[in-house]
N, C-alpha and C positions, 0 to 999 in steps of 0.2 A: 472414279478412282479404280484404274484396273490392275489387276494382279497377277502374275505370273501362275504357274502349277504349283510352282515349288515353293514350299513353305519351310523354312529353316529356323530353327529355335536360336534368338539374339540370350545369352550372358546378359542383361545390360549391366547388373552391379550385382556384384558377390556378397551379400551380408546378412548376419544371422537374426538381426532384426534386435539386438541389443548392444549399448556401448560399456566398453569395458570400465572396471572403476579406476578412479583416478585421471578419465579426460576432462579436459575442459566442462564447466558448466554452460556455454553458452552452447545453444541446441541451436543445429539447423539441419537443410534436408539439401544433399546434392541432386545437383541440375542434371538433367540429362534428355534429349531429343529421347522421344520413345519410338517404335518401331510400328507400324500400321497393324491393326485388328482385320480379322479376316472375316465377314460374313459366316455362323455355321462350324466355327472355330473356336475352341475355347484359348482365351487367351494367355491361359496357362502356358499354353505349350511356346510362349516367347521367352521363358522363363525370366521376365522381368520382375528384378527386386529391388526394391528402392531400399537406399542407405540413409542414414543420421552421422552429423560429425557432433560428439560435445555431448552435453549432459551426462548422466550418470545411471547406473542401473540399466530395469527392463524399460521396453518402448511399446506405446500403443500406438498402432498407426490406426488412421480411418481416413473414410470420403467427405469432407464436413458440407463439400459444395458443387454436387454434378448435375451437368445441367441436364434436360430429359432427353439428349440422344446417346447420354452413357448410363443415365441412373437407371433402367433398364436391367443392368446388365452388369456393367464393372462394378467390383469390389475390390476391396485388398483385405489380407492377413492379418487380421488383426496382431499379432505377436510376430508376424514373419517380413512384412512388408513386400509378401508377393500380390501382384495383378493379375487377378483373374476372373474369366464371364463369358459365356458366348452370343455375342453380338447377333440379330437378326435384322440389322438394316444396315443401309451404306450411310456413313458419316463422312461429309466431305463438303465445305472445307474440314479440316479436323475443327475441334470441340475443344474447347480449354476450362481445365478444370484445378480442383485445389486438394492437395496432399495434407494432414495436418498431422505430426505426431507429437504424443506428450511423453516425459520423463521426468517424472517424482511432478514436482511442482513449474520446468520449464514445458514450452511449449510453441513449436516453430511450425510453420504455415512456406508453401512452394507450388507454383503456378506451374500445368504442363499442359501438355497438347497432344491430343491425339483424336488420329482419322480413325475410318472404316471402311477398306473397299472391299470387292468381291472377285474372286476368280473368274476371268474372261470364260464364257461360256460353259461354267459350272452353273448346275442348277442346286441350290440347298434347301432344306424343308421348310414348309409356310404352313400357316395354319389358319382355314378362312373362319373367320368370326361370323358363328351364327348363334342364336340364340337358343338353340335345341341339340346340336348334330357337333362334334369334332368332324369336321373335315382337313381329313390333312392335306399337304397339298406342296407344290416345287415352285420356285421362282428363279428364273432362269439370271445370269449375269450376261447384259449388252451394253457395251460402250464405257464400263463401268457404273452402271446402273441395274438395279433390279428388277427384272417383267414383274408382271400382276402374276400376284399366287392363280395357279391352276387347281383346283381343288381335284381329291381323286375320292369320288362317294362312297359310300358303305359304309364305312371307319364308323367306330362307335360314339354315341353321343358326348360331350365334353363340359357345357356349361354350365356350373356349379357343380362339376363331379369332379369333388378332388381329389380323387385314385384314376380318373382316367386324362390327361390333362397337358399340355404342350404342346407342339408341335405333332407329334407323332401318336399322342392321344395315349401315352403309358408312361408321366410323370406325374407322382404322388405328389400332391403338393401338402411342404408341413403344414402341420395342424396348428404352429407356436406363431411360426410367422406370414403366413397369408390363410385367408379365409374363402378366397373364392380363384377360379378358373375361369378366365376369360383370353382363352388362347394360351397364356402362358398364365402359371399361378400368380396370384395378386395380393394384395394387401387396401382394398375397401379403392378406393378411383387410385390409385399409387401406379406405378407403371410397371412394379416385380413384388419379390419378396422383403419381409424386413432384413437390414442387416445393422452389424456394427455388435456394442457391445450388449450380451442379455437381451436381445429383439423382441419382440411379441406382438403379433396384430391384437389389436385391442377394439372392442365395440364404440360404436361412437354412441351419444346420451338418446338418437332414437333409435338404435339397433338395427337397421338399415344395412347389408352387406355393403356396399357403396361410402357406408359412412364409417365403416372402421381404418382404424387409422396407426399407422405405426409409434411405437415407444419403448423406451427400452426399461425393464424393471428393477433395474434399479433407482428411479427417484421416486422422490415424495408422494406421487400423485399414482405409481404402480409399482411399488414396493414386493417384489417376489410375485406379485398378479395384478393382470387387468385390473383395474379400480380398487385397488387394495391401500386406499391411501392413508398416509404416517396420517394420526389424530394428532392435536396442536397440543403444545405444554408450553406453560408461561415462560413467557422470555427466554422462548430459544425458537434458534430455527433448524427444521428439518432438514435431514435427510437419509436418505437407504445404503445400505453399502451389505454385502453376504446374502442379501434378501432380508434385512431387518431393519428396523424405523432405527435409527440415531438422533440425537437434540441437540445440537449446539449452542452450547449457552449464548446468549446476544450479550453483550458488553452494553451497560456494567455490571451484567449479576453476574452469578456463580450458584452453583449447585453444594450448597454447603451441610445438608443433611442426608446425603445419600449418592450413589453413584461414581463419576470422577471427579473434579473441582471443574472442569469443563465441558461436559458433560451431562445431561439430565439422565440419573438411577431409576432404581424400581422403584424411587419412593412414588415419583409420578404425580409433583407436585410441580414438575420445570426448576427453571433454576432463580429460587425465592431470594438470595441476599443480594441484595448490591452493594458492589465495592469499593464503588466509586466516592463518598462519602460518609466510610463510618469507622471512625477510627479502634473501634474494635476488630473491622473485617477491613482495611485497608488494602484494598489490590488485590486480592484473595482470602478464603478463607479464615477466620480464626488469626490471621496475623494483625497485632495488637501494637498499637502507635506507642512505645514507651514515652513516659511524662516527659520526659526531658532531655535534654542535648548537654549536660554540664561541659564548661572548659570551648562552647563555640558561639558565646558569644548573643544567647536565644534570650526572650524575655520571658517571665514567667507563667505568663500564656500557656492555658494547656492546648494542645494539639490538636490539629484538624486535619482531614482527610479532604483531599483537593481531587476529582482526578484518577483516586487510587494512591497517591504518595502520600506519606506521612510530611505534614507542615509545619513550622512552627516558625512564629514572629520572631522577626530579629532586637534585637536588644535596641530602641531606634531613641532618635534619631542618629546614633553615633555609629552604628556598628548596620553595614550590608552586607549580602551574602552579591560578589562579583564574579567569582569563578566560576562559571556555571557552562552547561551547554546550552542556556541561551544567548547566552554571547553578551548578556543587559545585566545593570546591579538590580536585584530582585529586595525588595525588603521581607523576606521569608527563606529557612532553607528550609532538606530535607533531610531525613533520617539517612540518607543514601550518601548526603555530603559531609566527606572525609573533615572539612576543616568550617566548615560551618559559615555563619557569618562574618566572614576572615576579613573585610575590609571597613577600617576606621575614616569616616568620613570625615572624622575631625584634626584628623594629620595634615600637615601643609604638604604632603606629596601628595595626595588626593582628597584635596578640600571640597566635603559637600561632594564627591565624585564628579568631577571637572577636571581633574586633574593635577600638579604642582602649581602653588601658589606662584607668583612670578618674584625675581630678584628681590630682593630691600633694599634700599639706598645705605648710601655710609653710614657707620656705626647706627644700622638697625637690624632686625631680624625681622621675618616671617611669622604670621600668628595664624588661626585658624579659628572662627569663635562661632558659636552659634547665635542667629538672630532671634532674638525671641519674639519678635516682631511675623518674619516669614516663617520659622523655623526652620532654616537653614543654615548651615556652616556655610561662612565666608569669610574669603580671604583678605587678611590685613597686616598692618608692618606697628610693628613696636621699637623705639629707641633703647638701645644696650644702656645699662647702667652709667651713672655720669653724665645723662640727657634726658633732656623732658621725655616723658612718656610716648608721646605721638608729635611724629614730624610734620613740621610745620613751614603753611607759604607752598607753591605752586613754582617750579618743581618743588617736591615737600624735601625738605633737611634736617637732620637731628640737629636742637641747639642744646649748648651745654645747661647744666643746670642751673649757672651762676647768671644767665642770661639776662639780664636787667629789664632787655624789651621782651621776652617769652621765660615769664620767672615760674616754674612749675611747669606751667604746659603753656600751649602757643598762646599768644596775643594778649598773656599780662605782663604789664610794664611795670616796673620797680629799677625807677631809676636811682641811683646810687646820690647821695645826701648826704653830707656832712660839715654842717652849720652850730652856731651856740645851742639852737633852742630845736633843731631836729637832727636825728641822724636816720640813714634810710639806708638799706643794702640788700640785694638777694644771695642769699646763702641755702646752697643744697635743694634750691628750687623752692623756697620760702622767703616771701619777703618779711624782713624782720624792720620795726619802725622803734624810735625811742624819742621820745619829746622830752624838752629840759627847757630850764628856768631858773637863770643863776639867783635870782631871791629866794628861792627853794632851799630848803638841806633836808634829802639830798637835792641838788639841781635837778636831776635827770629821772626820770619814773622807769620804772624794768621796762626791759625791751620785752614787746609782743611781737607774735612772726605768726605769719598763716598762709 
């Protein structure tokens, strides 16, 4: 990849690295073709800044994913979302890599691409790796490629001297985030320094310069220092934030004698109550299930903690709680439901919860009874007044109550008689019988009816 003399600073996007409040919440990162890196060049000088459309607040930007012929070298601004690094080798094809920045709680990810060439017949500074000696040294650009470093001897020694170090053998390398000088300062086998947010090279567990490794201190494991790790507290999990250990309670306790309700305090005992199940501590802290739900319809069941909600049995079989946001009749509500166990399953609009009973036939009505068999409401038809009880025959039909062949209710026959020595009749769904015997006084014996 070869390059002209002239190097000219690209604009590529104007942004101060935060979105103002009140845009959209949904977080992403504009696209943009980037401008080639220069061998020996810091890439500052393109003044490339990457934008956010969306979320809210400040932005963190970072590298979460570069491959090893930019992790070298490029960074970006953590709070500015500038690009910048000077590159020591040719990258070409370009190198694709991943942008990722976060806002409050969102967090959007964007794929880019970028080369590295060199100035046609510029030589820039090299640095031969040796084990004893900084030699610094020039490598020429031909064809769009790099010659072999020429070392130029004398230069002061460089490996493991972190005050004498890079290329030119007079870059201090920090003390926070690399540990050693091997041509350019390092961080344990890593290919640069640490970066990103709170960095720190840190030792690795056989203290081996080779074996330290980057991390950043703020979490669990290097909390404000190298192996300074958060100690564990029951039922929470860690984490650092300021440089100090924080405890998140794990669901379902709660930290109910010290510190926040979500949170583990000084008492330093973690977070001891769970809330899941007690309906003294329901859901939180000290919040106490009252005895009762009067006027929705509950049974006299005292109260349970499900969950975290307060529960309570619904008055049953008759009475569900259907309104709910699970979308199902539930036989339980909660302290939280405004109308309680609101649906009567013993209504003919919602029999047994099935739904409306179906039509009645002529001169009958709808019933709704409960089975004491299943224990269930189900749906049935009663005959209106002035007809048997239950309709009778396939289709079924109300008959009247005078009915001779269905006298009372279906299939008794009282047929109607009247002779010297009987008289027979159904009346008002009764049949009434009188036997007589003119040599009798009186002839006739009281009428019986059943």
């Amino acid at each position: 990849m070869k390059l002209g003399t002239r190097w000219l600073p690209v604009a590529l996007l104007a942004a101060c690295g935060t979105v103002e409040p009140g845009q959209g919440q949904d977080l992403s990162i504009q696209t943009a073709a980037l401008p080639d890196a220069v061998v020996g060049r810091d890439y500052r000088e393109r003044s490339v800044v990457l934008q956010a459309q969306g979320g809210g607040g400040s932005l963190s930007w970072s590298l979460p994913q570069l491959p090893p012929s930019l992790s070298g070298w490029l960074s970006i601004g953590e709070s500015t979302g500038l690009l910048e690094g000077t590159p020591l080798d040719v990258v070409s094809p370009a190198a694709d890599f991943v942008v990722q920045v976060t806002s409050g709680t969102a967090q959007a990810q964007e794929a880019f691409k970028l080369g590295v060439g060199c100035s046609e017949g510029a030589a820039s500074p090299c640095g031969v790796h040796d084990p004893t000696m900084c030699l610094a040294g020039t490598r020429v650009c031909l064809n769009g490629r790099l010659g072999t470093c020429a070392a130029a001897p004398g230069r002061p020694p460089y490996e493991a001297d972190l005050t004498h170090c890079g290329p030119d053998c007079d870059q201090t390398c920090s003390r926070t985030s690399t540990n050693r000088c091997v041509g350019t300062c390092a961080c344990g086998s890593e290919a640069g320094p640490c970066s990103g947010g709170a960095p720190a090279c840190c030792p690795g567990p056989d203290g081996r310069p080779e074996s330290f490794h980057c991390v950043s201190l703020q979490t669990p494991e290097h909390c404000g220092a190298c192996q300074s790790a958060c100690q564990s507290r029951n039922n929470t999990t860690p984490g650092c934030a300021s440089s100090q250990c924080i405890y998140a309670c794990s669901w379902p306790y709660r930290n109910c004698n010290g510190g926040t309700l979500t949170t583990e305090g000084p008492d330093a005992d973690g977070c001891e109550t769970p809330v899941d199940n007690d309906p003294r501590n329901c859901g939180a802290c000290g919040k106490v299930c009252p005895s009762s739900l009067p006027g929705k319809n509950t049974s006299d069941a005292p109260p349970t903690c499900v969950g975290g909600e307060c529960r309570y049995d619904c008055r049953l079989p008759q009475f569900h709680d259907c309104q709910n946001s699970s979308g199902t009749c539930r036989d339980y509500t909660t302290d939280q439901d405004a109308d309680g166990c609101e649906t009567d399953f013993s209504s003919v609009e919602n029999c047994g919860g099935r739904g409306a009973c179906p039509a009645a036939v002529p001169n009958a009505h709808r019933i709704c009874t409960l089975n004491s068999g299943t224990g269930q409401y189900e749906c049935g038809q009663k005959c209106n007044d002035g007809f048997d009880p239950d309709p009778c025959g396939s289709p079924p039909v109300c008959k009247p109550l005078g009915d001779p062949q269905n006298c009372g209710f279906c299939g008794r026959a009282c047929p109607t008689i009247d002779t010297e020595d009987l008289h027979q009749a159904c009346r008002i769904g009764t049949c009434c019988v009188q036997v007589c015997d003119p040599e009798l006084k009186p002839p006739c014996e009281p009428e019986h009816c059943e």
